[in-house]
N, C-alpha and C positions, 0 to 999 in steps of 0.2 A: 310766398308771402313770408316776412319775417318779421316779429313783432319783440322790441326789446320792452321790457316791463320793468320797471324801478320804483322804487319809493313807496307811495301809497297803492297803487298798481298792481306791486308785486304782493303787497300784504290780499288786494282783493283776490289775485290769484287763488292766494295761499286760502285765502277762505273758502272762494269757491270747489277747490278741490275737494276739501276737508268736506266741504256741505253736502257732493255729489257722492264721496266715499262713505259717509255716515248713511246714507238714505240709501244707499247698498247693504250697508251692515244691517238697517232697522228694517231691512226688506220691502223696503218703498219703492226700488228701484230693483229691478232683475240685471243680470251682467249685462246683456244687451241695451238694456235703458238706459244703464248707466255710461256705457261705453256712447250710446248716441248723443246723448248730454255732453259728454268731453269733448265729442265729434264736432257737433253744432256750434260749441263755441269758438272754435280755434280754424271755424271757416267761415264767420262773419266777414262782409267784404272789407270793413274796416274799422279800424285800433276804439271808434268810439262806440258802434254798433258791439263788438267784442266785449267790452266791459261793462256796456249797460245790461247785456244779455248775462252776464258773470252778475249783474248786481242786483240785476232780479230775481235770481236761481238764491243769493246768501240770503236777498230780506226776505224771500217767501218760506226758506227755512228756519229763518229767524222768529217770525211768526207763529212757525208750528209750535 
């Protein structure tokens, strides 16, 4: 599967990353957690399931 990410897409990306690497850093997240969270995204069957799952992981850290 190959998924190109542009525009406001790539900025969720960007967040999502940032959100999953912070809650590593604040030890919310162990390496394995985190590594599975990367995992699970980037193997949604498809581009809209992908980013809604990316867009629930930013507002829930949003939240905190």
């Amino acid at each position: 599967m190959h998924q190109n990410l542009t525009g406001p897409d790539r900025v969720l990306l960007d967040r999502y990353i940032e959100s999953v690497l912070l809650r590593f850093s604040d030890g919310k997240y162990n390496l394995m957690e985190a590594t599975q969270e990367l995992g699970q995204a980037f193997t949604q069957a498809s581009r809209e399931e992908m980013l809604t799952h990316m867009l629930g992981v930013v507002e829930a850290g949003d939240d905190a």
